[in-house]
C-alpha positions as CSV (number, residue, x, y, z in Angstrom):
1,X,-8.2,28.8,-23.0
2,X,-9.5,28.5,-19.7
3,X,-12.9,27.0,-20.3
4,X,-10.8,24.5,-22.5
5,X,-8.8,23.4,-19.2
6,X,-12.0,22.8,-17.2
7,X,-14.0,20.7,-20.3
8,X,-10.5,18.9,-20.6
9,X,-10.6,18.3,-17.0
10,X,-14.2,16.8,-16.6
11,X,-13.6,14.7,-20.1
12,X,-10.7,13.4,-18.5
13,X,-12.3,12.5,-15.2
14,X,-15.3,10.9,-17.2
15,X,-12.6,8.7,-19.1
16,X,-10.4,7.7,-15.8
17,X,-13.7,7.6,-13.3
18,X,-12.3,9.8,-11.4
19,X,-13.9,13.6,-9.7
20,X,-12.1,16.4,-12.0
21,X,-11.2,18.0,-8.5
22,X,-8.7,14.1,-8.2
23,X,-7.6,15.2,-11.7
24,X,-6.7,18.3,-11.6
25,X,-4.8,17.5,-8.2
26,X,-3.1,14.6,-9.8
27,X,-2.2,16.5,-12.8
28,X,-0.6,19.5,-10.4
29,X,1.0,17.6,-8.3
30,X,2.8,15.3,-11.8
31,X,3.4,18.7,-12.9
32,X,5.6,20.1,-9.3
33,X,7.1,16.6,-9.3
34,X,8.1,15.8,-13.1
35,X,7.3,18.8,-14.5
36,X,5.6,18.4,-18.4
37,X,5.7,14.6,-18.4
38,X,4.8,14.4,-15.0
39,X,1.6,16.5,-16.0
40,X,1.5,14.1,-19.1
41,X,1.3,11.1,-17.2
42,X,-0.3,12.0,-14.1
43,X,-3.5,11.0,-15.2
44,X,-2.4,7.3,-16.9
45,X,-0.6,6.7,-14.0
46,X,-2.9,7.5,-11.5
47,X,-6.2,5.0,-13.3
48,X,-3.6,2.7,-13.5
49,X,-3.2,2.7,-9.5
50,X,-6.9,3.4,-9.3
51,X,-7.6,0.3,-11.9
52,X,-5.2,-2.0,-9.6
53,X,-6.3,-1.5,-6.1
54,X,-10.1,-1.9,-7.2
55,X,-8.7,-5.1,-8.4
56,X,-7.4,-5.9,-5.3
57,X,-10.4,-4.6,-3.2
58,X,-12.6,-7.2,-5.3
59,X,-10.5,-9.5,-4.4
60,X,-10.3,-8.9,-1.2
61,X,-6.8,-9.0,-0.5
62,X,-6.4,-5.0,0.2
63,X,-9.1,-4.1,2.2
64,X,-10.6,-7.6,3.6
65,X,-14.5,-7.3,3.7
66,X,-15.7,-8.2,7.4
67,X,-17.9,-11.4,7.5
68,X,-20.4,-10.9,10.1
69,X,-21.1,-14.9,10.5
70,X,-17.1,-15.6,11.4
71,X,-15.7,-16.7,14.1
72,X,-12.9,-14.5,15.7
73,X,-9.3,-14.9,15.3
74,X,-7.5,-17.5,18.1
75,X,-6.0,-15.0,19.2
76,X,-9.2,-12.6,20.2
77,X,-11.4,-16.0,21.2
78,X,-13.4,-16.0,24.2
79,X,-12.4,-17.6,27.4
80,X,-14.6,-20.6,28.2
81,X,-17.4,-20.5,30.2
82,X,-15.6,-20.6,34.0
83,X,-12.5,-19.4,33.3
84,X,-9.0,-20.2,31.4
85,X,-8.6,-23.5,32.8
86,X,-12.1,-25.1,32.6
87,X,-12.5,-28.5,30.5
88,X,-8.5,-29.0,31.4
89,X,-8.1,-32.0,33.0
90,X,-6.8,-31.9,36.6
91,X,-7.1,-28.5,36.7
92,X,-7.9,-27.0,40.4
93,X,-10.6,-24.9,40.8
94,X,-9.8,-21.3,41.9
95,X,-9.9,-19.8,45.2
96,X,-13.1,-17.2,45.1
C-alpha cells in the first residue's frame, strides 16, 4: 500500500511536471481543505494553475523579463547634465 502511494506520487509528478514533494503537498492540503474531492482534484487543479502562469510568464505579462538595453521609466530618468532646470529656457543659474 505504501510503496503504491509513493510510485503514485512520482507518476503523477512526471505527468503534471511537477517535484512529488509539490504533489504530495498539493494533494494534502485538497485533502484538509475539500476533503476526498479536494484530494481528487488537487493535482488537476494545481497543472492547471501551473499550465496558466507559464503561459503568462512566456508572455511576459506576469513576471516581465528585464531588458538590459532599455531606457528607464520617466519617472526613474536621470536629471540632466547641470541640474533640473538645464536646457529650460530662461532659467537662472543656481547660487553655488
Amino acid at each position: 500500500m505504501a510503496i503504491q502511494v509513493f510510485v503514485t506520487q512520482f507518476v503523477m509528478a512526471d505527468a503534471v511536471n511537477m517535484t512529488p514533494v509539490a504533489v504530495f503537498v498539493v494533494v494534502i492540503l485538497g485533502t484538509s481543505i475539500a476533503g476526498v474531492l479536494g484530494a481528487v482534484f488537487a493535482i488537476p487543479t494545481a497543472a492547471a494553475i501551473l499550465a496558466v502562469t507559464d503561459y503568462l510568464r512566456q508572455r511576459d505579462v506576469l513576471l516581465p523579463a528585464a531588458d538590459p538595453g532599455a531606457s528607464p521609466p520617466a519617472d526613474e530618468a536621470p536629471e540632466p547634465a547641470g541640474g533640473p532646470d538645464a536646457g529650460v529656457e530662461g532659467a537662472h543659474p543656481r547660487p553655488a
